[in-house]
C-alpha distance (Angstrom), angle and dihedral (degrees) to the residues before:
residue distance angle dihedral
X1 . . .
X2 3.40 . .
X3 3.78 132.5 .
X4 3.90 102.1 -116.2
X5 3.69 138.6 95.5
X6 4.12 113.6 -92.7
X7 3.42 86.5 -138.5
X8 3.54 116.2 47.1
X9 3.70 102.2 9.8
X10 3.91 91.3 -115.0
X11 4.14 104.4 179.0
X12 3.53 137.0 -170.8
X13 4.34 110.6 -86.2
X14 3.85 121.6 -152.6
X15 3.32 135.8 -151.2
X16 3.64 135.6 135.9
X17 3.92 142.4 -70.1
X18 4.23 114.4 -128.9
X19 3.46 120.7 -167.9
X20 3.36 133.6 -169.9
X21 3.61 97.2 -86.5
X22 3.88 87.1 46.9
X23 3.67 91.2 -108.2
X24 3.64 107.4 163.1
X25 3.28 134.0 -144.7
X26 4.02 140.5 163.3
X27 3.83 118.9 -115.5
X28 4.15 144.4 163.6
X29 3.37 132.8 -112.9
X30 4.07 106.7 -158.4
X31 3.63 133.4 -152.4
X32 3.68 109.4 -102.4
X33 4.42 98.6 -116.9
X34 3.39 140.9 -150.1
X35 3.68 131.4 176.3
X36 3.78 109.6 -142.0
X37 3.97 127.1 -177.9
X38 4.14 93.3 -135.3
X39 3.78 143.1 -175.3
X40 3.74 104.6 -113.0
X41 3.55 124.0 165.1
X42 4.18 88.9 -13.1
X43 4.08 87.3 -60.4
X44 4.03 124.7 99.3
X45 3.28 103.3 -117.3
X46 4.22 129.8 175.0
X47 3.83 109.2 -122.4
X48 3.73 133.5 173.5
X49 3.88 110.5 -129.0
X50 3.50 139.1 172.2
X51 3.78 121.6 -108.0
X52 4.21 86.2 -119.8
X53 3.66 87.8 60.7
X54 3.69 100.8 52.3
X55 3.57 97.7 37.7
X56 4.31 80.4 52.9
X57 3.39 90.5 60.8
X58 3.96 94.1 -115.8
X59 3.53 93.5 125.9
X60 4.39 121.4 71.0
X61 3.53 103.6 -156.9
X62 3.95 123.0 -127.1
X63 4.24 103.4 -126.2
């Protein structure tokens, strides 16, 4: 299972880590995750969104 958002396809980004002695070093930023049970098609179904999503309102959740 991958690391990305079911909904929007939100993926990990890279880039590096500088410190102060310009020591660099590469790094991940992760999507911030939620598993939510969710109406999808007219069928409760367990998806992995992002926080951006549900707090967008893209995501109906299953009571």
């Amino acid at each position: 299972m991958a690391l990305a958002c079911e909904l929007c396809g939100k993926k990990p980004l890279f880039g590096n880590t500088i410190s102060h002695a310009h020591n660099v070093t590469r790094r991940r930023w992760n999507p911030n995750l939620r598993r939510v049970r969710a109406v999808i098609n007219g069928a409760r179904k367990q998806v992995r969104v992002c926080t951006a999503c549900i707090r967008a309102g893209r995501v109906t959740k299953a009571a």
